[in-house]
C-alpha positions as CSV (number, residue, x, y, z in Angstrom):
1,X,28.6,63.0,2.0
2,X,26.0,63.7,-0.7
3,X,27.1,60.8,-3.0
4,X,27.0,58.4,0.1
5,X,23.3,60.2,0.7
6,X,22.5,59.5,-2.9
7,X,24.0,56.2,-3.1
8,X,21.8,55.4,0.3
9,X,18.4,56.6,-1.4
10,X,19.4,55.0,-5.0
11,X,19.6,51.4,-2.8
12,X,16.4,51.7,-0.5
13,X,14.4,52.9,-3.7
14,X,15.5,49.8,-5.6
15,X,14.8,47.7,-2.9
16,X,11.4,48.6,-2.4
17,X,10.5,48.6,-5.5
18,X,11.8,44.7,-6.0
19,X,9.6,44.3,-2.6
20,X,6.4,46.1,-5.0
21,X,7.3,43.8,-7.5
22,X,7.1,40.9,-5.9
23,X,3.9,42.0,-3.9
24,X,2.3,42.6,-7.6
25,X,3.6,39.2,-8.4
26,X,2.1,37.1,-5.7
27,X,-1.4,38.6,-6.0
28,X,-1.0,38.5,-9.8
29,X,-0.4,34.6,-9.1
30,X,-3.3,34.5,-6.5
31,X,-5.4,36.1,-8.6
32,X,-4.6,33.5,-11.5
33,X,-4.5,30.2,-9.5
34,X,-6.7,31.5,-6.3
35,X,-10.1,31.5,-7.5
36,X,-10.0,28.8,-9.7
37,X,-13.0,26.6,-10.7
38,X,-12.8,23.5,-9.0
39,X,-14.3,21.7,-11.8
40,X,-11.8,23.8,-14.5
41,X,-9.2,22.0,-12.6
42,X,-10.6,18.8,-12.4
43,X,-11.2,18.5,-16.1
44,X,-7.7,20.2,-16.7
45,X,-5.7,17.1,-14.8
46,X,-8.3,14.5,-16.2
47,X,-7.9,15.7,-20.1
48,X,-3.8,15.7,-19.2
49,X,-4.5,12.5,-18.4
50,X,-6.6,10.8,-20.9
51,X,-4.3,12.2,-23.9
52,X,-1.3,10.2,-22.1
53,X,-3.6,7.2,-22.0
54,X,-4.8,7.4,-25.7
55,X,-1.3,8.3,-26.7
56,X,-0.5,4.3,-25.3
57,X,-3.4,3.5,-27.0
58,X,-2.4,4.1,-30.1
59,X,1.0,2.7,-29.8
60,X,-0.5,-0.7,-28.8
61,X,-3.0,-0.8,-31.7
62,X,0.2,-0.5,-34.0
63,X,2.3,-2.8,-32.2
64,X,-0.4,-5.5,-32.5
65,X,-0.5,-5.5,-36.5
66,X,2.5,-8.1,-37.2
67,X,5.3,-6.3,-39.0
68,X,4.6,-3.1,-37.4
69,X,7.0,0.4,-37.8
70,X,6.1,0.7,-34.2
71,X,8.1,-1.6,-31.9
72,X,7.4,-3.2,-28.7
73,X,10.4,-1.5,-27.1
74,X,8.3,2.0,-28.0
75,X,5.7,0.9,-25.9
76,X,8.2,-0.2,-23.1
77,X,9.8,2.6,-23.1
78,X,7.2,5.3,-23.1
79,X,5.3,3.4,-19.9
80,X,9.2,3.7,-18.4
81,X,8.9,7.0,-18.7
82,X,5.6,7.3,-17.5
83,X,6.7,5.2,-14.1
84,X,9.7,6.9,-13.9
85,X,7.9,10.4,-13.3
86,X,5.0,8.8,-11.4
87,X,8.1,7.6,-8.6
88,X,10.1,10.5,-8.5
89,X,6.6,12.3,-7.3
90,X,5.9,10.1,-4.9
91,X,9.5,10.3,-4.1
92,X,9.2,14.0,-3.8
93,X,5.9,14.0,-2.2
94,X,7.0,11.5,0.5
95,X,10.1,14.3,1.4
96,X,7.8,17.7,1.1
97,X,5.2,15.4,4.0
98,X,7.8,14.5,6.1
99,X,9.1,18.3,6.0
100,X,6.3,19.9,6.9
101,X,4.7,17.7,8.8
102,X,4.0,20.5,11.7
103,X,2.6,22.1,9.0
104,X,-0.7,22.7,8.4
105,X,-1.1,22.5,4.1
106,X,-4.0,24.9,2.8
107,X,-4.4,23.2,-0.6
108,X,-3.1,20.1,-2.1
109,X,-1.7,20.0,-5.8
110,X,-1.6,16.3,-6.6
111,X,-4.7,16.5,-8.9
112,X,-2.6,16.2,-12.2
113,X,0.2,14.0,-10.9
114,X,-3.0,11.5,-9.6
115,X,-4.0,11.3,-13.0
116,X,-0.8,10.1,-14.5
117,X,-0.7,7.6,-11.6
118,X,-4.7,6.4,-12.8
119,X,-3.9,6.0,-16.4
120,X,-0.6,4.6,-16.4
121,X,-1.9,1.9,-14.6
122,X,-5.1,1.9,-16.8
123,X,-2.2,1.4,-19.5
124,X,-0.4,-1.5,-18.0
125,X,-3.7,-3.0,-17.6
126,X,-4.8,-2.9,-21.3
127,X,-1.4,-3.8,-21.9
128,X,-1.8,-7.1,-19.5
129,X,-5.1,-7.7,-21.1
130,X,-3.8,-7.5,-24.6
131,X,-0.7,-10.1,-24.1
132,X,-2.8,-12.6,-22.0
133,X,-5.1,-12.6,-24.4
134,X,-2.6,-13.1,-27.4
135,X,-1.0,-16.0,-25.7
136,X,-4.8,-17.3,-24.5
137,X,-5.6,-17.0,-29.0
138,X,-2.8,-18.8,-29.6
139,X,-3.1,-21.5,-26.9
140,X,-7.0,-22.0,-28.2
141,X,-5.6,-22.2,-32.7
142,X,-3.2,-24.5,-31.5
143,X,-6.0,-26.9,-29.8
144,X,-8.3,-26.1,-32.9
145,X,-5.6,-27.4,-35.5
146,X,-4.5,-30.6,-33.2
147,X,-8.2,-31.5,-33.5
148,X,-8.7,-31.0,-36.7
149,X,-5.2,-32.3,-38.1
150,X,-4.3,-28.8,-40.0
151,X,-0.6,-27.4,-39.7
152,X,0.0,-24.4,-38.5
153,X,0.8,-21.5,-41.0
154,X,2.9,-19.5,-38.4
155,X,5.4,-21.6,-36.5
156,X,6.0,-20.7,-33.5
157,X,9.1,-19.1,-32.7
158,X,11.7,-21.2,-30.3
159,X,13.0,-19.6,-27.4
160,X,16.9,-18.9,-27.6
161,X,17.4,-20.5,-23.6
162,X,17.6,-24.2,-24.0
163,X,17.6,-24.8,-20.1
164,X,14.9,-26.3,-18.5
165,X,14.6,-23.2,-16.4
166,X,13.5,-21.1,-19.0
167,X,10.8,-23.2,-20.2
168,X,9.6,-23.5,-16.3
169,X,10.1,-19.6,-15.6
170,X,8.2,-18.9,-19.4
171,X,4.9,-21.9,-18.4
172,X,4.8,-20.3,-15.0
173,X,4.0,-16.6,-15.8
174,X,1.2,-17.4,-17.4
175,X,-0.2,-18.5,-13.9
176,X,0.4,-15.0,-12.8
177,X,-1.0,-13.0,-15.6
178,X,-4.5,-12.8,-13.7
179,X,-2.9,-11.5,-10.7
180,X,-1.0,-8.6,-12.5
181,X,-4.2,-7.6,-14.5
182,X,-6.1,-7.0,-11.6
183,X,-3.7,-5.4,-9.6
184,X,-3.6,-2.7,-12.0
185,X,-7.2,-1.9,-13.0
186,X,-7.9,-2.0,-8.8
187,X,-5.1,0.3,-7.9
188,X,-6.5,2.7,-10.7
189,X,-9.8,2.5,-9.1
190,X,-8.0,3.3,-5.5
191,X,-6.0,6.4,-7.5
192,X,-9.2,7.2,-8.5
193,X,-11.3,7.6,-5.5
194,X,-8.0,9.2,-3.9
195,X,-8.4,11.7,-6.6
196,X,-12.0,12.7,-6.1
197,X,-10.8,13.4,-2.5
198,X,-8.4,15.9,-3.3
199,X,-9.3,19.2,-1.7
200,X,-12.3,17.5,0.1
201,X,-12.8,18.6,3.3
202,X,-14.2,15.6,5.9
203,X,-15.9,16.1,9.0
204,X,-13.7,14.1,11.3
205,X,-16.2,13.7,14.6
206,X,-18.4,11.9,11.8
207,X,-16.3,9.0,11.3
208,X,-15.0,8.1,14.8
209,X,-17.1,5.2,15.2
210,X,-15.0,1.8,14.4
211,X,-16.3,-1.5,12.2
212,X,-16.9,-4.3,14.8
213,X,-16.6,-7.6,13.5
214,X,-18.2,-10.1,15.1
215,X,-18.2,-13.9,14.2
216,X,-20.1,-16.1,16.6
217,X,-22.5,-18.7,14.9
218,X,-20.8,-17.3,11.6
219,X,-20.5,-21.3,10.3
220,X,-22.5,-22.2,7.5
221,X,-21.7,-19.1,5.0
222,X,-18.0,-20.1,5.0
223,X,-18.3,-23.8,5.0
224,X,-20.3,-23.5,1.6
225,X,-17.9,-21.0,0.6
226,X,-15.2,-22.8,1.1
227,X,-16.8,-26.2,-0.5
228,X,-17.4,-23.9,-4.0
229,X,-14.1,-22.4,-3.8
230,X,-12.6,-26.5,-3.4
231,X,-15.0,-27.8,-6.2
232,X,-13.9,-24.8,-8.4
233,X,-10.5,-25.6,-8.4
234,X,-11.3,-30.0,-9.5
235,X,-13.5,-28.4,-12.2
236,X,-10.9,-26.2,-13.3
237,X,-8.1,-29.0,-13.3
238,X,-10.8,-31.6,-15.2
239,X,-11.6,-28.9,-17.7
240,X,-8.3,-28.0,-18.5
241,X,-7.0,-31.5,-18.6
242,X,-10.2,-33.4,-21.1
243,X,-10.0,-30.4,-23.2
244,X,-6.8,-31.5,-24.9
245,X,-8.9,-34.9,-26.2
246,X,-10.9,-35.7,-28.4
247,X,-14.5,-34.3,-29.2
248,X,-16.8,-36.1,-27.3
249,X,-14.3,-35.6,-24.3
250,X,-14.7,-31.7,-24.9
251,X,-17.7,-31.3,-25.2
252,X,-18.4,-33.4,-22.0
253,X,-15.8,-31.3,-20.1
254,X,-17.9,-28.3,-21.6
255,X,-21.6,-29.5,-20.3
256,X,-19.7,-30.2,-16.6
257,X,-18.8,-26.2,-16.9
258,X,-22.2,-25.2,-17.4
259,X,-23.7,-27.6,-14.8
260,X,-21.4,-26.5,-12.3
261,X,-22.3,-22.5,-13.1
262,X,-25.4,-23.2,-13.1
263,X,-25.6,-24.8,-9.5
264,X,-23.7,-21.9,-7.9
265,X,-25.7,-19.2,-9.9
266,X,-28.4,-20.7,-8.2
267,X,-27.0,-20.1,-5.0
268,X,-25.9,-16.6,-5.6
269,X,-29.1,-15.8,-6.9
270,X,-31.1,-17.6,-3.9
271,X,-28.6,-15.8,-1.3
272,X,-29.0,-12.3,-2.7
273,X,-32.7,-12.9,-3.0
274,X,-32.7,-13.5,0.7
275,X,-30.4,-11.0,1.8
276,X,-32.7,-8.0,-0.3
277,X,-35.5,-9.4,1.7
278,X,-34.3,-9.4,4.9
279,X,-33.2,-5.3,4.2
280,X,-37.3,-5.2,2.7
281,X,-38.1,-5.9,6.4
282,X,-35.4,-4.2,8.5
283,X,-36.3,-0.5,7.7
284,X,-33.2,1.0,8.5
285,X,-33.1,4.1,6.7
286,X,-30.1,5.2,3.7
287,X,-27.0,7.1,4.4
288,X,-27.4,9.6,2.2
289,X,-24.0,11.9,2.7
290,X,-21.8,12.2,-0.3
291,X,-18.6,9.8,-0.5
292,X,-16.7,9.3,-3.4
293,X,-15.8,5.7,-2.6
294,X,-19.1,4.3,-2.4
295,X,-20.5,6.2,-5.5
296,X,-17.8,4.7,-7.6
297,X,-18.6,1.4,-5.9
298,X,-22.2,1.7,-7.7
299,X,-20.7,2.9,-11.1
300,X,-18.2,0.2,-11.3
301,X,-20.6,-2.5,-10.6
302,X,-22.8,-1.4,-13.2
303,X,-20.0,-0.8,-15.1
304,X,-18.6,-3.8,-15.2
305,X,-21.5,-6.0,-15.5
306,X,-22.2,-4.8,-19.3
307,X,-19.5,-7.1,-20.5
308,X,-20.6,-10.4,-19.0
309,X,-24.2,-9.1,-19.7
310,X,-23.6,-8.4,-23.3
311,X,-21.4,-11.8,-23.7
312,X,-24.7,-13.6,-22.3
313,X,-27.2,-11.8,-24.4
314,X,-24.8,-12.7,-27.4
315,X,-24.9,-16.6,-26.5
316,X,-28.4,-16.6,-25.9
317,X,-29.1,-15.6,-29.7
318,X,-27.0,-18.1,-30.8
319,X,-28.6,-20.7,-28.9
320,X,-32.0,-20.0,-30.6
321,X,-30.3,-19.1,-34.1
322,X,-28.0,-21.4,-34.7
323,X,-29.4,-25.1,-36.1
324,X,-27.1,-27.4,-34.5
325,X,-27.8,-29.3,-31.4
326,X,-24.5,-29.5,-29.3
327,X,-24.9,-31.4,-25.5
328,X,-24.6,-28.2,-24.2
329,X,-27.3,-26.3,-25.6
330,X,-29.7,-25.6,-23.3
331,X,-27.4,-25.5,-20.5
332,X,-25.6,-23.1,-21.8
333,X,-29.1,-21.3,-22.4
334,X,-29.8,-21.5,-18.9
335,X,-26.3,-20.4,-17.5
336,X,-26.1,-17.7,-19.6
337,X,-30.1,-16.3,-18.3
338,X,-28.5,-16.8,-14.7
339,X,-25.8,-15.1,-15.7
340,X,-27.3,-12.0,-16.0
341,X,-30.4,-12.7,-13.3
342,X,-27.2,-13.1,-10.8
343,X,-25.9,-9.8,-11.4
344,X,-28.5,-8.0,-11.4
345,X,-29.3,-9.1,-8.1
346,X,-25.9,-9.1,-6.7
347,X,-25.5,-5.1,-7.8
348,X,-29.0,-4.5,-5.3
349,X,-27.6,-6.3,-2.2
350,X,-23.9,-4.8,-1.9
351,X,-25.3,-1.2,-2.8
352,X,-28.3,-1.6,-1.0
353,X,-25.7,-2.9,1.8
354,X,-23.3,0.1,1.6
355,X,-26.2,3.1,1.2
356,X,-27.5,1.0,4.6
357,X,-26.8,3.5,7.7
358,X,-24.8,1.1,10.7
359,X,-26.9,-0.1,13.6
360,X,-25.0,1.5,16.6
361,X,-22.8,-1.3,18.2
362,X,-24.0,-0.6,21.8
363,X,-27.9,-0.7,23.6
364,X,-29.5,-0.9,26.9
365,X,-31.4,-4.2,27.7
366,X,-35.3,-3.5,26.8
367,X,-36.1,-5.8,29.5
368,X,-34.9,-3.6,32.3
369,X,-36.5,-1.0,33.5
370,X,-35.2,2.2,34.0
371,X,-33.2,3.3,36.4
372,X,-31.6,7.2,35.7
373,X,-30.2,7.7,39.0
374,X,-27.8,5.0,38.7
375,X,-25.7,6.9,36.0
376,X,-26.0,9.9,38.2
377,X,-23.7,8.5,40.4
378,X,-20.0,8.8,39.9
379,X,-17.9,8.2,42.8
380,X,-16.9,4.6,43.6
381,X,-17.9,3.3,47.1
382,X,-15.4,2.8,49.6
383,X,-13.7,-0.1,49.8
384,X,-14.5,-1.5,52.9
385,X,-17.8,-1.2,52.1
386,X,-19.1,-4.9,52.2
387,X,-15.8,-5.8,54.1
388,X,-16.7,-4.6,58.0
389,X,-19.9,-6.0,59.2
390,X,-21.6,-2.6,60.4
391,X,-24.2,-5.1,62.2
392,X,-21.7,-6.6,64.4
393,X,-21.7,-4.2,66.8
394,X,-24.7,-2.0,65.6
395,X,-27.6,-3.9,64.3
396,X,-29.6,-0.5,63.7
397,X,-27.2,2.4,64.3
398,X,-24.6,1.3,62.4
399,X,-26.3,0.8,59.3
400,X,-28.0,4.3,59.7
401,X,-25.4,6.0,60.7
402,X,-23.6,4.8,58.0
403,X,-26.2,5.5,55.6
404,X,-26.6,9.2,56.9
405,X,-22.7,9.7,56.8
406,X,-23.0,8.6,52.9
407,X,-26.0,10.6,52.6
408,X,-24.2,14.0,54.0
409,X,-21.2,13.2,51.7
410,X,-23.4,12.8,48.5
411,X,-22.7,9.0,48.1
412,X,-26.1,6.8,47.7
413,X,-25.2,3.7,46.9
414,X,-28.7,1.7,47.2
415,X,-26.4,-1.8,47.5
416,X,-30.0,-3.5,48.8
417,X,-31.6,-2.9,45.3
418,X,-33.1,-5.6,43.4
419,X,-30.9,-6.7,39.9
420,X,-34.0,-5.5,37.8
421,X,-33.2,-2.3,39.0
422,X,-30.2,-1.6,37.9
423,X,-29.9,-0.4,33.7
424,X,-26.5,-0.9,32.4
425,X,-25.6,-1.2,28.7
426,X,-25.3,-4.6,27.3
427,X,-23.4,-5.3,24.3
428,X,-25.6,-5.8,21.2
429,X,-25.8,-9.6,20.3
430,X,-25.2,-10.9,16.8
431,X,-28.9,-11.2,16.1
432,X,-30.4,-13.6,13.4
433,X,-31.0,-11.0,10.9
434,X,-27.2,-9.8,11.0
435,X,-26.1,-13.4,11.2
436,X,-28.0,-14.7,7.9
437,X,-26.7,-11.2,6.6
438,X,-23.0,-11.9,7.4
439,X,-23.4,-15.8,6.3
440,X,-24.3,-14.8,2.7
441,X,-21.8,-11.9,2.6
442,X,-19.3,-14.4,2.8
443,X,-21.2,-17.0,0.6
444,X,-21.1,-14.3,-2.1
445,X,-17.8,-13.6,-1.4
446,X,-15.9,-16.9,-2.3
447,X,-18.5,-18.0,-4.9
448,X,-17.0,-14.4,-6.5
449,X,-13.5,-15.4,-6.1
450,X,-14.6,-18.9,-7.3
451,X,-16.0,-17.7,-10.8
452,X,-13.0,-15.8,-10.7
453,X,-10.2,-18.4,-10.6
454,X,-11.8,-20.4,-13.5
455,X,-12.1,-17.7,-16.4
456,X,-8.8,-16.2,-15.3
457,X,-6.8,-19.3,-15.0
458,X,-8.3,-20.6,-18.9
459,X,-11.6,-22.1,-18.3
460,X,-13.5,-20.4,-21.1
461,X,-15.9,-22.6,-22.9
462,X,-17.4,-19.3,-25.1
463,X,-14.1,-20.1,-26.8
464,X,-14.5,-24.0,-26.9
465,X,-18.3,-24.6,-27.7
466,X,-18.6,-23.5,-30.9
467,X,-22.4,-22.0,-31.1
468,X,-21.4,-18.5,-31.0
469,X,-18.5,-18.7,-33.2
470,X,-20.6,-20.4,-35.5
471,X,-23.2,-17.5,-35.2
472,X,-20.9,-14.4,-35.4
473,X,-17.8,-15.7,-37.3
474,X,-14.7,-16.1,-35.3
475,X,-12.8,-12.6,-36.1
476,X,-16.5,-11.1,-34.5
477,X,-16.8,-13.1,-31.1
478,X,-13.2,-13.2,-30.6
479,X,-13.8,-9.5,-30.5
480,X,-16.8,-9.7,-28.7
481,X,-14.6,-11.9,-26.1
482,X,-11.7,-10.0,-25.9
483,X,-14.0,-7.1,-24.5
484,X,-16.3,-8.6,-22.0
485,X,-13.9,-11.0,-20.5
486,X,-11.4,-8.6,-19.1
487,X,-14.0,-6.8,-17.6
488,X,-16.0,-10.1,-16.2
489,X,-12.8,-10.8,-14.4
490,X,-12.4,-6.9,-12.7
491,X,-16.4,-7.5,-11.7
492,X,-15.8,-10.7,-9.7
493,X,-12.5,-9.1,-7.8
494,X,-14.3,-6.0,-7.1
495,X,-17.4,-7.4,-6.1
496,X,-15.0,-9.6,-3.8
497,X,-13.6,-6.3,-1.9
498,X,-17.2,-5.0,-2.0
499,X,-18.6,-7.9,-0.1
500,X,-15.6,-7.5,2.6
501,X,-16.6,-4.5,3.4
502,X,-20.6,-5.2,3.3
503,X,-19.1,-8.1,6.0
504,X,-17.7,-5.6,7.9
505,X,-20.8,-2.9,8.0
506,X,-23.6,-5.6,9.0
């Protein structure tokens, strides 16, 4: 009996203490992760991060240098491996939802994970960037010797698939090089934002209120839209097609490119201008609450617009530097001032459009006087109320005793009441500020997607006119090129989903 009593005090002592350690445990792990800084652990899963980003970095620098120790496939396989984890989270994250989904989660730990997501795309991008603009170089030397009669030094090397496939899978990826690019840079923005909203809490009776769209007399923003957008594309095919000839040929196909910008610049420019007056006269005041999608709205657009502002500031010197007098001097002058003039602009109206606070979609009709006791009521009359002819048989007493029966019951109905009477709310019609505002929303937004298409599908004539390269050298403004076109080319397709959404809020 005493061993059993010993053995019985021996096993509840152990197991409270294994219950004390594990108490000292969890508020030893509380007491580490509980009271963390939020902005320790931001910088902790954005420095994670950027070293995995810089680590591709690096491996694409080397790869680039022909006869390399790095290889390609090191690349390839350390953005596998970087895919591979960012699925199995999602994987995982997608089970641990659905499994507590009648859960309510106190804190969410995706911050690090998030940031893998951001900067693996970010790496697939500069990867994009890097091999469209390789086969972009070599497309442009080619032209360059053709013209001037010079044999290439490098030949190139011949693809092992002699089928006609091949050479029609190989011709049409290029088409889709654009789409790829900006896929990744704009789902690294999204990753982004989704990250600054981790552990956010959001005031959900703030947002109840829908985006009405409305489209009546919505006609002559999309018919000049769409007329840019169908011009864009013949300029694009007539560019690509006289550039292959000879010199006078080229350089008139370059002069129609900078007519052509130039005319739609103009447009942009005279939209914006009209749409930052129009908010000069509506005082409507700012929405000033914090959201992390519309602040890195603004920094993007800024952002962004350095490249095409420095590429323009760069053309304009050589313009007024360089002796010779090409055709497309001065018009490249001229496009390359509206260049930045257009942007500048732009960037006011779609952030003055997104800080604007909505107009409420609903009003009363200013006309009609008011008329409070109508909303007091909230039965419905009878229904054979304008059905029986009371008068028939009663031409007084039936109406007043039917009056004082509705009267005793609380029901007035007042059905002899003049129309003016009578305040009821009346939809809000498109009015012609809104209207112009919507019409150049979606001016701005195909003559975006129009300057898109043509630097993204090969219409570059900083490559073909020869003033800059003739200014910097052509090692320097390739450089120069390489940096501000990729991100010309993000500005356009961002400032496309930017202008949606300024549609949507007018």
């Amino acid at each position: 009996m005493s061993l059993n009593k010993y053995c019985q005090s021996s096993s509840s002592s152990s197991s409270s203490s294994s219950i004390r350690d594990k108490k000292v445990f969890s508020k030893l792990k509380l007491g580490l992760t509980g009271d963390y800084p939020k902005k320790n652990a931001e910088l902790l899963s954005a420095q994670y991060g950027i070293n995995l980003f810089l680590v591709g970095v690096a491996l694409m620098l080397a790869i680039a240098r022909h006869d390399s120790f790095v290889k390609e496939k090191d690349l390839l396989s350390f953005t596998t491996g970087l895919m591979i984890v960012q699925l199995l989270w999602m994987l995982w994250y997608i089970v641990m939802r659905h499994s507590q989904r009648k859960k309510q989660t106190q804190r969410d730990v995706n911050a690090t994970t998030c940031w893998i997501r951001v900067f693996t795309n970010l790496l697939l991008w500069c990867n994009s960037v890097m091999s469209e603009t390789e086969h972009f170089m070599s497309n442009h030397m080619r032209r360059i010797f053709a013209l001037e009669n010079i044999t290439e030094g490098e030949p190139e090397v011949p693809c092992n698939c002699t089928t006609t496939t091949c050479s029609l899978l190989s011709q049409s990826f290029t088409y889709l090089f654009p789409f790829n690019i900006e896929y990744h840079i704009f789902v690294s923005a999204l990753l982004f934002v989704m990250w600054k909203n981790i552990g956010r809490t959001i005031d959900m009776s703030s947002n109840k209120k829908s985006l009405v769209t409305k489209t009546q007399g919505f006609t002559l923003g999309p018919i000049l839209g769409l007329l840019a957008l169908v011009s864009t594309i013949g300029i694009l095919v007539v560019y690509i097609t006289r550039l292959e000839g000879p010199l006078e040929v080229r350089q008139s196909a370059i002069s129609m490119f900078y007519i052509y910008g130039i005319i739609m610049l103009l447009v942009m420019v005279s939209a914006c201008a009209l749409g930052l007056l129009i908010y000069r006269v509506n005082h409507i005041p700012f929405d000033a609450s914090k959201n992390p999608s519309r602040q890195l709205d603004t920094e993007l657009l800024f952002g962004f617009s350095l490249g095409s502002w420095f590429m323009s500031w760069c053309s304009i010197v050589s313009v007024f530097s360089n002796p010779s007098d090409p055709p497309h001097r001065w018009t490249n002058l001229t496009y390359s001032l509206l260049i930045i003039l257009e942007k500048y602009v732009q960037n006011l109206f779609i952030i003055e459009s997104l800080y604007r606070q909505q107009e409420s979609v609903q009003r009363t009709d200013p006309e009609l006087p008011a008329a409070p006791e109508v909303f007091s009521v909230t039965l419905s009359p009878p229904s054979l109320n304008g059905i029986i002819n009371q008068a028939y048989e009663s031409p007084d007493g039936g109406r007043s005793s039917m009056e004082n029966e509705q009267e005793d019951n609380g029901q007035v109905y007042g059905c002899q009441r003049k129309q003016s009477d009578v305040r009821l709310p009346v939809e809000d019609p498109l009015n012609m500020k809104r209207l112009v505002l919507k019409n150049i929303a979606i001016l701005l937004l195909l003559c975006n997607i129009s300057l898109w298409i043509l630097p993204a599908f090969g219409c570059r004539p900083q490559y073909d006119n020869g003033l800059e390269e003739e200014t910097f050298g052509f090692s320097m403004w390739a450089t120069v090129l390489n940096f501000a076109i990729p991100l010309n080319l993000f500005y356009r397709i961002h400032s496309v989903a930017s202008l949606f959404e300024v549609f949507r809020r007018v």
